[in-house]
C-alpha positions as CSV (number, residue, x, y, z in Angstrom):
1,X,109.1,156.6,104.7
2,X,109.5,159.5,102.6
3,X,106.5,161.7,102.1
4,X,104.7,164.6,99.9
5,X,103.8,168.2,101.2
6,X,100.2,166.7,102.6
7,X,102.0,163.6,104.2
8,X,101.3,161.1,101.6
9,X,103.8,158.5,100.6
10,X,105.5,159.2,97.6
11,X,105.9,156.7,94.8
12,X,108.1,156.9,92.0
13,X,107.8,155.1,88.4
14,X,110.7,155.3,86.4
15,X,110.9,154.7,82.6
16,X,113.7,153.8,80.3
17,X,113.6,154.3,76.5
18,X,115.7,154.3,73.5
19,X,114.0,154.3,70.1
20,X,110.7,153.0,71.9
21,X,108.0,155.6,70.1
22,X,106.0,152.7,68.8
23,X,105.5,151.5,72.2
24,X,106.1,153.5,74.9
25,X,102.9,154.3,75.6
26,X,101.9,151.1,76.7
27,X,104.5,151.6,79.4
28,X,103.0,154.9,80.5
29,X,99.3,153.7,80.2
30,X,100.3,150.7,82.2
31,X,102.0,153.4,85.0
32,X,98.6,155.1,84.6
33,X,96.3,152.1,85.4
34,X,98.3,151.3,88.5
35,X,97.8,154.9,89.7
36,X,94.1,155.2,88.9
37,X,93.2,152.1,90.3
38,X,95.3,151.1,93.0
39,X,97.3,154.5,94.1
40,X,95.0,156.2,96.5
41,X,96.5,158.1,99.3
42,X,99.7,158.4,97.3
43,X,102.1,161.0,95.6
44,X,103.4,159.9,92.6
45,X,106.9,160.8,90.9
46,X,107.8,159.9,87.6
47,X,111.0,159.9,86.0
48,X,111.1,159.3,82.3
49,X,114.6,159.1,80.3
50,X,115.6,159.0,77.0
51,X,118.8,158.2,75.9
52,X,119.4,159.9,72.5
53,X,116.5,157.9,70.5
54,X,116.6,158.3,66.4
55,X,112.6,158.5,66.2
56,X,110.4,160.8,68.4
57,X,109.9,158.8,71.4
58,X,110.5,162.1,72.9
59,X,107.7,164.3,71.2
60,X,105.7,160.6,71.7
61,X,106.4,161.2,75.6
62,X,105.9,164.7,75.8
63,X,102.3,164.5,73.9
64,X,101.0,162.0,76.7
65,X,102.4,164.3,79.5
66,X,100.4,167.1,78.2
67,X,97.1,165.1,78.8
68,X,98.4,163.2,81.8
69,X,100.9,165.4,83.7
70,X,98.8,165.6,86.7
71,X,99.2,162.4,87.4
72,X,102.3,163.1,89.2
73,X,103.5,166.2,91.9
74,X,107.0,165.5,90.1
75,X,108.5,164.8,86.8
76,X,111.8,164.7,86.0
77,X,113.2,164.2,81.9
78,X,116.4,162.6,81.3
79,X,116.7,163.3,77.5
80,X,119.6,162.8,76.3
81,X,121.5,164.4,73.1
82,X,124.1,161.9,73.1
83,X,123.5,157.9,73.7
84,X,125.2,156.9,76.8
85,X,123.9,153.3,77.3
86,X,121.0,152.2,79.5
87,X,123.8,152.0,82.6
88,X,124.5,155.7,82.8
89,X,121.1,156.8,82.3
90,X,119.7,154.1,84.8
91,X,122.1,155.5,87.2
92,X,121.0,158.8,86.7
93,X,117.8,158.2,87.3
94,X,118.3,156.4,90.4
95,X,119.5,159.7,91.6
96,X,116.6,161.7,91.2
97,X,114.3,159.1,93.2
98,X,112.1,161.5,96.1
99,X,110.6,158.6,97.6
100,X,111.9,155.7,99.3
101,X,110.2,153.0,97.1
102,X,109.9,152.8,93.1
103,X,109.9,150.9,90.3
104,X,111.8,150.3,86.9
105,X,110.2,149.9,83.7
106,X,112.1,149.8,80.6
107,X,110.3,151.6,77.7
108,X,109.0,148.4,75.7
109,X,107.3,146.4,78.6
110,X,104.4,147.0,80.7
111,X,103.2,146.9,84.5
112,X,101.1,143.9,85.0
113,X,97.3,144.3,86.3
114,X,97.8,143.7,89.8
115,X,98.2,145.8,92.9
116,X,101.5,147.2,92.2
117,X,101.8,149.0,95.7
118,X,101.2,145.6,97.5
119,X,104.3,144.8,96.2
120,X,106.1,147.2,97.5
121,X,104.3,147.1,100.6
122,X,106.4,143.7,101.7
123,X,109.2,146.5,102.1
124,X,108.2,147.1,105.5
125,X,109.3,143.5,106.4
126,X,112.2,143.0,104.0
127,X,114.6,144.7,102.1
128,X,114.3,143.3,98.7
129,X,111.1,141.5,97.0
130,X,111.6,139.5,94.0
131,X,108.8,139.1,91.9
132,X,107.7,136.8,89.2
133,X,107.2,138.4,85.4
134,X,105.4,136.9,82.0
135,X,106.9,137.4,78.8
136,X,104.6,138.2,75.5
137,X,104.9,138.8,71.6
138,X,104.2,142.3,69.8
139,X,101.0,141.0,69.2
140,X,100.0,140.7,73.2
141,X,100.0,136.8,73.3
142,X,101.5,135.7,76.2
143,X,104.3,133.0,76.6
144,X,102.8,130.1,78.4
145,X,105.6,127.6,77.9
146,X,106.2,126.4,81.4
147,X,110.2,125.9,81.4
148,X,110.5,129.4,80.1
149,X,109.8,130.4,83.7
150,X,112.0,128.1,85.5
151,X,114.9,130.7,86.5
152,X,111.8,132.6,87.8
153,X,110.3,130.3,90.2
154,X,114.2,129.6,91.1
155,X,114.0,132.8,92.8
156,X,112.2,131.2,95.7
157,X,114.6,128.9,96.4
158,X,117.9,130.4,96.1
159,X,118.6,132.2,99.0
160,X,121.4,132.9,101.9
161,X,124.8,132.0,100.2
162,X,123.3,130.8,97.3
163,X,122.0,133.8,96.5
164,X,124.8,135.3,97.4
165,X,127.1,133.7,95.1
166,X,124.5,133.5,92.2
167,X,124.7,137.3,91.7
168,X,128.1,137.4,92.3
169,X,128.0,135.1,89.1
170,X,125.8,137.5,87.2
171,X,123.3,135.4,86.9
172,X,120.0,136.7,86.0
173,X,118.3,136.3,89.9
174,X,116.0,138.9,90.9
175,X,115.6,140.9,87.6
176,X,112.8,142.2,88.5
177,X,112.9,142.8,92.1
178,X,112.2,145.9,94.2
179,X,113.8,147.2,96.8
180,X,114.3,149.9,99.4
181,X,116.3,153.3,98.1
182,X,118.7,153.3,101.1
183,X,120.3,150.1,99.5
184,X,121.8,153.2,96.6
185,X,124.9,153.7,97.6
186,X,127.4,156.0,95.8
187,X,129.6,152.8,95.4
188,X,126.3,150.8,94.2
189,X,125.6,153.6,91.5
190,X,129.5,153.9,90.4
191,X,129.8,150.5,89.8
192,X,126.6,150.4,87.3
193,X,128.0,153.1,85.2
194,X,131.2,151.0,84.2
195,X,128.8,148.9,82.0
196,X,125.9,149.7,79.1
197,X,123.6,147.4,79.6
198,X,123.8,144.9,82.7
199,X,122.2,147.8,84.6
200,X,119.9,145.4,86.7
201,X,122.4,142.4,87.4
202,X,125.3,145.0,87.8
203,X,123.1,147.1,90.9
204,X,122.2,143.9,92.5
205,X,125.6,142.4,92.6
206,X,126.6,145.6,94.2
207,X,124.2,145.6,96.7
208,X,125.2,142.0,97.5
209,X,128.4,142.1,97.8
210,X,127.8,145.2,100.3
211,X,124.6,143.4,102.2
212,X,124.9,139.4,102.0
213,X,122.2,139.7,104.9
214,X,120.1,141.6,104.1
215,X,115.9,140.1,104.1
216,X,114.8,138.5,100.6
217,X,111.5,137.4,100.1
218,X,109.8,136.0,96.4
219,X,106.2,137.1,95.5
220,X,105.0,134.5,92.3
221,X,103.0,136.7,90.7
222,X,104.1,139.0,87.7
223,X,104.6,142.3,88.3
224,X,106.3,143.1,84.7
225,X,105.7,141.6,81.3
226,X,108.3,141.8,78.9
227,X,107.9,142.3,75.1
228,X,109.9,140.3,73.3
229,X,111.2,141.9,70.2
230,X,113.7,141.6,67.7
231,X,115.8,144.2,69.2
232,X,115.1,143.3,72.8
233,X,117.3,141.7,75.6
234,X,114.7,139.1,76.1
235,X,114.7,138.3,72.4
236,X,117.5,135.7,72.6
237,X,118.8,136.3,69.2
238,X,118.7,140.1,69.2
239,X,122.2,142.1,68.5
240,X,121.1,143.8,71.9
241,X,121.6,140.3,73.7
242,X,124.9,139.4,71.9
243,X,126.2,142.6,73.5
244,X,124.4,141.9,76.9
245,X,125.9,138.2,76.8
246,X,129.2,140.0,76.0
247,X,128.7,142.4,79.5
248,X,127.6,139.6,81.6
249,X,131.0,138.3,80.9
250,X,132.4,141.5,81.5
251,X,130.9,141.6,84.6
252,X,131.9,138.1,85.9
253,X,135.5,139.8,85.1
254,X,135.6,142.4,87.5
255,X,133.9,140.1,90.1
256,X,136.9,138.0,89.7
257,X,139.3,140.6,89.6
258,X,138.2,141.6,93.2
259,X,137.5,138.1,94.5
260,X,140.0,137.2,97.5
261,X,139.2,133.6,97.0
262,X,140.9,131.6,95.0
263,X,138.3,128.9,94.5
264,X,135.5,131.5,93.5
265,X,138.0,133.3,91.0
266,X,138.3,130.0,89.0
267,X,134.5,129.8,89.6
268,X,134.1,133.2,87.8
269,X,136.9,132.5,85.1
270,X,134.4,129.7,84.2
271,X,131.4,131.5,84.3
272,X,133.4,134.5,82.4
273,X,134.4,132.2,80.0
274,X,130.6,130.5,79.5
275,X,128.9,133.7,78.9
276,X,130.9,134.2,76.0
277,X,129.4,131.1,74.5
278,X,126.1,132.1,74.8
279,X,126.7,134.4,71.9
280,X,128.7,131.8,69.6
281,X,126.9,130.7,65.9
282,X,126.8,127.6,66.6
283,X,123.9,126.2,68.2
284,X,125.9,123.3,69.5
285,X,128.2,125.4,71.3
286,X,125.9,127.6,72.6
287,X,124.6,124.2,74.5
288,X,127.6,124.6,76.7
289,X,126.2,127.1,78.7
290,X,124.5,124.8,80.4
291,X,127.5,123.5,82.2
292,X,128.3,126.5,83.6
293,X,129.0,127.0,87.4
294,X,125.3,129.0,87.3
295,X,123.6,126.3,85.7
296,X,125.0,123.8,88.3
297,X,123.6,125.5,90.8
298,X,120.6,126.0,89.4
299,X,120.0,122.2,88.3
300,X,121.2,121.6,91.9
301,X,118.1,123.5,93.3
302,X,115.9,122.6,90.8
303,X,116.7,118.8,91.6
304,X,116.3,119.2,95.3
305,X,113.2,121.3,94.9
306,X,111.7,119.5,91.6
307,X,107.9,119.2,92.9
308,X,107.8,122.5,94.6
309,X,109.3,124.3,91.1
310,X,106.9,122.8,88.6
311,X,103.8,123.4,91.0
312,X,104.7,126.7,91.3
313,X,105.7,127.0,87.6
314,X,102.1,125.9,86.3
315,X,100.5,127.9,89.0
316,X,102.3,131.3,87.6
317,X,101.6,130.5,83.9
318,X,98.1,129.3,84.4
319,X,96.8,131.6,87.1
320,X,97.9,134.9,85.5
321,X,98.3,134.3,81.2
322,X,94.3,135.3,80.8
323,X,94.6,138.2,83.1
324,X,97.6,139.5,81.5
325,X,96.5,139.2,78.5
326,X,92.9,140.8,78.7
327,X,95.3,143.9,80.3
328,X,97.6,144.1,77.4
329,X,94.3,144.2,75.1
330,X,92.8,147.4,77.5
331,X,95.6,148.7,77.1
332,X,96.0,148.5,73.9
333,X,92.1,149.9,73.0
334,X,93.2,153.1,75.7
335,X,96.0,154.3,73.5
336,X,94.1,153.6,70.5
């Protein structure tokens, strides 16, 4: 475990943003309730990137630096003069990590209210943690429709060759996980920086493909919440999404180009062909998804684990909305 000057464990946050000014600091004031509350006895890193914003997200991170800067023994800008695309400046950033253990928050979402570092903690027994996450409006309310979260719960369940195959799919498994820095290979961080946007799904197919054993748990309890917005990835409608359906395709491509199996190539020409869909204007087509090889294996699961999924489905909604919730609006009143 990596280690400050003093000998505590260093920590580091990093933060994406592109044209975020409006919001970032509820990212940052989220980064600095963890810290305040729950990061005793630790060093903390940040690395903050910008990648070429058209409003002043920059001069917007730079002021709350100046009145929280000592927050951190380290920080590290990535502001860029040219856009690049969230791949190449995720993978950048990725290279600058001091400590072994971090997390990724993109520049419109926030760190939930609970113990971030307990989280993290399960990385002395595994490898990888996937966590749960709640998704909310502009205006803080939270998203408490139950089959929203289905593909979350999921994460408990798909495991071994599933999940194996599932991320060789691109399929959006562990989107939120954490994990140990030694998984960052050169090849791992190469392979990102083909793509613009798929930065998550594209690092964790990596790492799969390189470590089909390695130790997965899930933790069902949010440890992100995502804004939906009208430019967002989360926003299903969003141009942002079209492109991201578009790259999920893409990355299904490659996958297949370097598949030695003839069965699973036709599995990924499929899937390939699917995510295309999900971007058609037609709502009817766009239905089609759901016969894709992914959503077999996911109704497959759900099926065989229908009680278990809906329990824990309700239980993630209705244990954590309030309290997410009540944080959004703390937050809200600090930057105010």
């Amino acid at each position: 475990m990596v280690r400050g000057g003093d000998g505590k464990e260093m920590f580091t946050f990093i933060v994406t943003c592109y044209n975020q000014a409006d919001v970032i600091l509820f990212a940052l004031e989220s980064i600095k309730y963890q810290i305040e509350k729950y990061g005793k006895g630790r060093e903390f890193q940040l690395i903050v990137t910008d990648d070429a914003s058209e409003d002043d997200s920059c001069q917007v991170i730079e002021r709350w630096l100046t009145e929280n800067g000592t927050l951190f023994v380290k920080i590290d800008r990535l502001f860029q003069n040219k856009n690049k695309g969230i791949c190449r400046v995720y993978a950048s950033a990725l290279r600058l990590i001091d400590g072994e253990r971090f997390v990724v928050l993109n520049g419109d979402d926030l760190l939930s209210p609970y113990n971030l570092f307990e989280f993290t903690g399960k990385l002395d027994e595994y490898d990888m943690v996937c966590t749960a996450f709640l998704k909310f409006k502009g205006s803080g309310e939270m998203v408490r429709f139950y089959r929203v979260y289905l593909e979350v719960v999921l994460q408990n369940f798909v495991k071994g060759k599933a999940l194996y195959k599932s991320i060789r799919l691109g399929c959006p498994i562990m989107g939120t996980a954490v994990y140990r820095k030694s998984l960052l290979s050169e090849e791992v961080l190469d392979f990102i920086v083909q793509f613009r946007t798929v930065n998550d799904r594209a690092c964790f197919q990596k790492i799969l493909e390189k470590n089909e054993h390695i130790r997965i748990c899930y933790v069902n309890c949010p440890i992100i919440l995502y804004r939906i917005s009208k430019n967002s990835v989360s926003n299903f409608n969003s141009p942002n999404r079209l492109l991201h359906n578009r790259e999920i395709a893409q990355l299904c491509k490659v996958q297949k180009e370097e598949e030695k199996s003839l069965f699973f190539r036709v599995i990924l020409l499929f899937q390939e062909k699917f995510a295309h869909l999900r971007g058609h204007s037609s709502h009817f087509v766009r239905l089609m998804r759901f016969f894709s090889p992914y959503y077999v294996i996911m109704l497959w699961i759900y099926i065989v684990h229908h009680r278990k999924i809906k329990k824990m489905g309700n239980e993630l909604v209705d244990r954590h909305w309030v309290d997410c919730r009540e944080h959004y609006q703390y937050i809200m009143e600090k930057i105010r």
